[in-house]
ZAMARGU-4260 file (C-alpha; in steps of 0.2 Angstrom, whole numbers, plus 5000, padded with zeros to 4 digits):
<rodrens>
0) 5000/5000/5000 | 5004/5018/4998 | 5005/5023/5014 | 5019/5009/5018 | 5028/5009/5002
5) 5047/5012/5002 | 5054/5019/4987 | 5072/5010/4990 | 5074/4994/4988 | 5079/4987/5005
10) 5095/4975/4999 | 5107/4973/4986 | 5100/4963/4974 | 5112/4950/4964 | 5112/4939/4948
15) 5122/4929/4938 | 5117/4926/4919 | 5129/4921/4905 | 5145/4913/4909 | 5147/4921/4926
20) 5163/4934/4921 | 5155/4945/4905 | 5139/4955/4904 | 5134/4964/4890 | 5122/4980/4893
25) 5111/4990/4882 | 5109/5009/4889 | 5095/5020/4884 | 5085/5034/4891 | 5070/5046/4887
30) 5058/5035/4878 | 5043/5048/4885 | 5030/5036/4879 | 5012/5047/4872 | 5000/5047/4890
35) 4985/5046/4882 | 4979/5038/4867 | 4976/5052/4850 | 4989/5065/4859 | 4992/5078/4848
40) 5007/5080/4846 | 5015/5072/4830 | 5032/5070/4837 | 5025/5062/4854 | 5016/5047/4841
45) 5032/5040/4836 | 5041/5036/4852 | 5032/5021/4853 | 5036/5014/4839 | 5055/5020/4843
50) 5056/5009/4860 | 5049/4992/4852 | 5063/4995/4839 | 5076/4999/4852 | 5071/4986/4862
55) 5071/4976/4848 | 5089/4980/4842 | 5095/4976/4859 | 5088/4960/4858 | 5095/4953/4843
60) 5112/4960/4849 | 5108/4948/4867 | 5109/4959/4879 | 5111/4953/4896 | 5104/4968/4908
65) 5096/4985/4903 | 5100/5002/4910 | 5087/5015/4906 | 5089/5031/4913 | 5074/5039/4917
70) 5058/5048/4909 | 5050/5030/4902 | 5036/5041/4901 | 5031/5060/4893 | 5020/5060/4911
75) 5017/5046/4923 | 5002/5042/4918 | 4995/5023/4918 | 4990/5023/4901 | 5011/5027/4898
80) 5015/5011/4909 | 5002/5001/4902 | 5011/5004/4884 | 5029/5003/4890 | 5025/4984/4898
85) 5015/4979/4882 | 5029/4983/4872 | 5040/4974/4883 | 5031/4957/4882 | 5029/4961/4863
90) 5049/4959/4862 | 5052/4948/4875 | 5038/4935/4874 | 5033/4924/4889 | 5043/4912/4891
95) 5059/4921/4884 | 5074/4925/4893 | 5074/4945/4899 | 5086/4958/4902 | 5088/4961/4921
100) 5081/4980/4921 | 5088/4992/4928 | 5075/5007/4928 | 5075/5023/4935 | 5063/5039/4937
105) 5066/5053/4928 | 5058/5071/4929 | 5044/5066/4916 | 5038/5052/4927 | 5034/5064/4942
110) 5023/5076/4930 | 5004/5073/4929 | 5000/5084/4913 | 5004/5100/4908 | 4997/5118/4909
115) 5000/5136/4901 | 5004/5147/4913 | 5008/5165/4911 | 5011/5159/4891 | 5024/5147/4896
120) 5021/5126/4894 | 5024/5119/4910 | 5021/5103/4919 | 5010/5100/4933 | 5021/5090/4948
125) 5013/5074/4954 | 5017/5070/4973 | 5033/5061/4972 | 5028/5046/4982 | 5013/5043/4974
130) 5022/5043/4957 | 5036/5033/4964 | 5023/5019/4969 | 5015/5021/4952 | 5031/5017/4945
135) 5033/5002/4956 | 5016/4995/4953 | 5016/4996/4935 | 5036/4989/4932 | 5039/4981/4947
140) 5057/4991/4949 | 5060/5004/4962 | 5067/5021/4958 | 5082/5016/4969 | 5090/5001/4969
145) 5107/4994/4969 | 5109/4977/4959 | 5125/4965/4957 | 5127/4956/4940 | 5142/4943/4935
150) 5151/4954/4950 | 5147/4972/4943 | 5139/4984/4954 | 5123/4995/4946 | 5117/5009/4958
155) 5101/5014/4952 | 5100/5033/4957 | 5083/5040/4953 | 5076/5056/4951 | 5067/5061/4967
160) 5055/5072/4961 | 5050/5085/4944 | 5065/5095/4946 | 5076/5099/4930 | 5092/5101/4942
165) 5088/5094/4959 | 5081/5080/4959 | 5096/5069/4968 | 5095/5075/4986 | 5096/5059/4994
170) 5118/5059/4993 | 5120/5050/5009 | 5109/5034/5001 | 5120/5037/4982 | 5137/5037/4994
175) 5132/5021/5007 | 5128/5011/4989 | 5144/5018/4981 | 5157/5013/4997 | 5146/4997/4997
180) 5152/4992/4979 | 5170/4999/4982 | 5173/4985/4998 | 5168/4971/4989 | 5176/4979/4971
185) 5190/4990/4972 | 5197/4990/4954 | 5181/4987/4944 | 5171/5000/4936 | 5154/5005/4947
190) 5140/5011/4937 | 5130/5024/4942 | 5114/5028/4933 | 5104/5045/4936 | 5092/5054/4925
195) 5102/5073/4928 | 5119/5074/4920 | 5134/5078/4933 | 5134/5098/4928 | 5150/5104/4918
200) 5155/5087/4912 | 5149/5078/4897 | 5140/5088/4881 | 5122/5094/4889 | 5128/5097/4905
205) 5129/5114/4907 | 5112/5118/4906 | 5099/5110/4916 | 5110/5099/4929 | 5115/5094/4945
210) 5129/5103/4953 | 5128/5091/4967 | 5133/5074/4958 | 5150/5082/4953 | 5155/5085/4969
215) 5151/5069/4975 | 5156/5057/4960 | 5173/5066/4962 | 5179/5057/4976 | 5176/5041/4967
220) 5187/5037/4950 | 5177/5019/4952 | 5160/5029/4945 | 5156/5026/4925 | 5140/5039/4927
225) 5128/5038/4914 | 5114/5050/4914 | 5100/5058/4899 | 5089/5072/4902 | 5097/5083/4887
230) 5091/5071/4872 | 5110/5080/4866 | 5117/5067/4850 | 5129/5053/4854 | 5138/5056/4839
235) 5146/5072/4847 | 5160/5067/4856 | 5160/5075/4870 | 5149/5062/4876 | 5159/5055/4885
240) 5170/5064/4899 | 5185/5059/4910 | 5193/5068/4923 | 5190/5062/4940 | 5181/5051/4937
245) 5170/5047/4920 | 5154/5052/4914 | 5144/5048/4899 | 5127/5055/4890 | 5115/5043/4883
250) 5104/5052/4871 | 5087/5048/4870 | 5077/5034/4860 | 5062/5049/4858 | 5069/5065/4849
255) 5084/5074/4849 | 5089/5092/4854 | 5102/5105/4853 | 5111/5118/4862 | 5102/5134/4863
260) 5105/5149/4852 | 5101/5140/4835 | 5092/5148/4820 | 5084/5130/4817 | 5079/5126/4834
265) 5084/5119/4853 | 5075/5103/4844 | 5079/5103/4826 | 5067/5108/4813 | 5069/5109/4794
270) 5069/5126/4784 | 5050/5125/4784 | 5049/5122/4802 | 5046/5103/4803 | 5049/5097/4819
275) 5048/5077/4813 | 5068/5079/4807 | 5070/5079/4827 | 5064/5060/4828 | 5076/5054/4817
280) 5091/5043/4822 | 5085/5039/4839 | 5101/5032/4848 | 5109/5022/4863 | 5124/5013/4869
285) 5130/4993/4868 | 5143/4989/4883 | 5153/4975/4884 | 5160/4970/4900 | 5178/4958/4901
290) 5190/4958/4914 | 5200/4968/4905 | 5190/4984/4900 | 5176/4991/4896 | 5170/4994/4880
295) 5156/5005/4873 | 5147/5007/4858 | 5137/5020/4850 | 5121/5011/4841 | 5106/5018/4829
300) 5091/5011/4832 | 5083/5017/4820 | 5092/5006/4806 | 5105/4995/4818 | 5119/5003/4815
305) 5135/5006/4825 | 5144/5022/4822 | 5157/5019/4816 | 5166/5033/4811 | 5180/5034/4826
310) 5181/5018/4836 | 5174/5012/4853 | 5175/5022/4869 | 5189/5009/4879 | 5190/5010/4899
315) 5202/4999/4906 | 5201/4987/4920 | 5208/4991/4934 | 5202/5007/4932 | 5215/5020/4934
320) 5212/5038/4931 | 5228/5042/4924 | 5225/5030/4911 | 5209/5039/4907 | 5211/5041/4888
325) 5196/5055/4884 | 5201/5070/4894 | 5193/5085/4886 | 5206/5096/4885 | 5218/5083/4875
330) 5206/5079/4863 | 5204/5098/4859 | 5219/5099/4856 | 5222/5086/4843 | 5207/5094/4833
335) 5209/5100/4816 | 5196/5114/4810 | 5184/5112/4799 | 5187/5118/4779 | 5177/5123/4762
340) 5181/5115/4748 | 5180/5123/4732 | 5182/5111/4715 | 5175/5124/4707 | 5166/5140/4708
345) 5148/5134/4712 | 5155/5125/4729 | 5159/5145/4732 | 5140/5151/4730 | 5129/5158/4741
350) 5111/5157/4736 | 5095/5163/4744 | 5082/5155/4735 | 5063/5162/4737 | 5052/5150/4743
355) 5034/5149/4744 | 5033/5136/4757 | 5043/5145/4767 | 5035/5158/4778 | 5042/5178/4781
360) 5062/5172/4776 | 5071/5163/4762 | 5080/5147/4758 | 5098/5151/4762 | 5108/5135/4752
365) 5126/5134/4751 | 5138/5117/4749 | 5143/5111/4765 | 5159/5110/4773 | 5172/5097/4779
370) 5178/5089/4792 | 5186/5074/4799 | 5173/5071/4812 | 5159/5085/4808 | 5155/5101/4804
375) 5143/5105/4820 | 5137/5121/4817 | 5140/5138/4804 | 5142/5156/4810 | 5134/5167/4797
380) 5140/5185/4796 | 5128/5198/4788 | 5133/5215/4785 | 5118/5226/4780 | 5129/5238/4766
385) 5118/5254/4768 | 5121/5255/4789 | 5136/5243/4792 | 5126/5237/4806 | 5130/5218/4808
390) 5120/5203/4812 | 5128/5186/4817 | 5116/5168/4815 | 5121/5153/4822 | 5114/5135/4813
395) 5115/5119/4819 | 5120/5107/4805 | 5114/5088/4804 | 5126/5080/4812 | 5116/5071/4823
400) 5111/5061/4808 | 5120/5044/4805 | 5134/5051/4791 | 5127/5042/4775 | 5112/5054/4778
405) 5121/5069/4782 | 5117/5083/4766 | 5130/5091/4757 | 5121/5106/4752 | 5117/5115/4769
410) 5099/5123/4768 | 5092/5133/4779 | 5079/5147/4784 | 5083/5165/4784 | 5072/5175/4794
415) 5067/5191/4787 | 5062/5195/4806 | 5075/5207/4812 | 5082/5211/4797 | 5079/5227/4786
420) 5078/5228/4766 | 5091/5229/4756 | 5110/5222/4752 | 5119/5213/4762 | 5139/5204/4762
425) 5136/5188/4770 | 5152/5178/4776 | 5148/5159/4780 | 5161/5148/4793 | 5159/5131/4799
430) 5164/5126/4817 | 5166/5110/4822 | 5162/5103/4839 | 5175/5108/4852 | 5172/5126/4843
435) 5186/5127/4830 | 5181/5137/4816 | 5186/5135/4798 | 5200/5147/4792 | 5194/5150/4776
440) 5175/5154/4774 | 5161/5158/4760 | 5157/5175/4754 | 5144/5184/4745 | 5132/5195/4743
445) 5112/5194/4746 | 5098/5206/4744 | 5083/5206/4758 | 5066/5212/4749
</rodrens>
């Protein structure tokens, strides 16, 4: 009953599967399964159909446990559950060997509904204990637990309530678990799952956070953290982080977003404002456990494809922070810019195309630039030529695609909002995702009617 129900689950819980020593995990987060039937919202309608694939993928690749990092739903509500475990036994039939889940609470699960307040869309808290034994009832996990499989310790850190960066009060519980581990495992890796990134460490971190989990995790060079919450693309490599100790961002199998400040959106939309582009390549993570390291793959669900383009994130074991092998200022370092590349003089054009589809601004369409990794975003310089006044955009490219889908002609909306009629010398550079910017750039001229 409600009244007696403890959200933590009273002991370590351990299992063996497989041949005892190696484990293979899936990680995912931020499914945010539709809460009612009809909703809506047209990106919401696809997220079902992303979990059954993702859990579908991690299936054929035999997966032995799950870790999913909060927001199962969009809001706890029944009807969200009820889906969530239907899909399950869709995948896994009965009868058929399961995952063991490792399920937490995220700050979607404590919201009811929504509501527009003083023009702002916000969510509607439910009473966290209430949720929390909704969340038990329905998937028979609690929000905290701390599970022990083939010798490797999972502490299973749950948001404690709605809060987009402070949800993870309860340190003393997070620390007892983590020493726990530590006396019966000194040299292996612990995992530490919470919905909130650690703030100031992996890529999505610095905006909503916990300050909190840094301060704590740092003691500890045991703790792989893996957290969601920013839905930020696991094809950026500052994904992962190592200093002292390592943390790594899961994604989200629902939509994607970006960082703010983008002409084309915090979650990605197409020159004519299409929102569905955010849905695409809906990704996770494959990790392989051996005596010897740890190794971790980046996977698309949405075809079953690994990324390939650099190679697997390696942690040895033992783990020993001065063999951490993805600190962030190294990596800078070693970074080239990005470049144009001109084989002939259409790659250096500048066009702004008039299209009808495309409300109050233009199709700005250029060819793309390169990288060895990515072009993550383009600065784009405007000078008006009657005023000299300046006006700086930022756009997000399409990196967060898998790169066989990636377009080599960039095209995007320019706003007429903000700026006035006339001409205008437009320089174009491209910046890649530790922020070094192309030397060369493109350059033309536009006329705003």
């Amino acid at each position: 009953m409600l009244e007696n129900f403890d959200p933590y689950e009273e002991k370590i819980l351990n299992y063996t599967v497989g041949d005892g020593k190696t484990l293979k995990v899936g990680i995912i987060s931020d499914s945010q399964i539709i809460p009612s039937a009809n909703d809506p919202n047209p990106l919401l309608n696809i997220f079902t159909d992303h979990l059954k694939n993702t859990l579908e993928v991690l299936k054929y690749h035999k997966i032995q446990a799950l870790i999913f990092a909060g927001d199962l739903t969009d809001s706890g509500t029944e009807y969200a559950y009820d889906l969530i475990n239907k899909i399950i036994n869709d995948v896994y039939k009965e009868g058929e060997e399961r995952p063991i889940f490792n399920f937490i609470m995220g700050n979607h699960d404590y919201y009811l509904s929504y509501s527009m307040e003083n023009n702002i869309f916000s969510p509607k808290i439910g009473e966290p204990k209430q949720m929390q034994f909704l969340f038990y009832n329905k998937l028979k996990e609690k929000p905290f637990s701390h599970k022990v499989i083939n010798g490797y310790h999972f502490i299973n850190w749950g948001s404690e309530n709605g809060s987009m960066d402070d949800s993870n009060k309860n340190v003393e519980w997070a620390e007892t678990q983590i020493k726990l581990a530590l006396e019966d495992s000194k040299e292996k890796p612990i995992f530490v799952t919470t919905h909130l990134n650690a703030n100031d460490t992996v890529y999505g971190s610095k905006g909503y956070s916990a300050k909190n989990l840094r301060e704590l995790f740092n003691k500890y060079p045991n703790i792989i953290h893996f957290s969601g919450h920013s839905h930020y693309s696991l094809i950026d490599e500052r994904s992962i982080w190592q200093n002292e100790f390592t943390s790594i961002q899961t994604q989200s199998i629902s939509y994607v977003e970006l960082e703010p400040g983008f002409q084309n959106g915090e979650i990605p939309r197409n020159e004519y404002g299409n929102i569905l582009v955010a849905g695409q390549n809906y990704m996770g993570l494959i990790m392989d456990l051996t005596e010897s390291e740890c190794q971790i793959q980046r996977i698309s669900f949405e075809n079953d494809v690994f990324y390939e383009k650099t190679k697997p994130w390696i942690i040895d074991i033992p783990i020993d922070k001065n063999k951490f092998r993805y600190l962030y200022d190294k990596r800078k370092e070693k970074r080239n810019p990005p470049k144009f590349k001109f084989k002939n003089e259409e790659d250096k054009k500048i066009n702004l195309e008039n299209d009808k589809k495309i409300k109050n601004g233009y199709a700005l369409k250029f060819k793309g630039a390169i990288h060895d990794d990515f072009v993550y975003k383009y600065r784009i310089v405007l000078k008006n030529k009657q005023n000299n006044k300046i006006t700086e955009l930022f756009y997000a490219s399409d990196y967060y695609l898998m790169p066989i889908d990636r377009k080599d002609i960039m095209r995007f909306k320019l706003d007429k909002k903000g700026l006035d009629k006339g001409k205008y010398n437009i320089k174009i550079y491209a910046i890649e995702s530790f922020g070094k910017e192309s030397e060369n750039f493109l350059e033309g001229d536009i006329t705003i009617e």
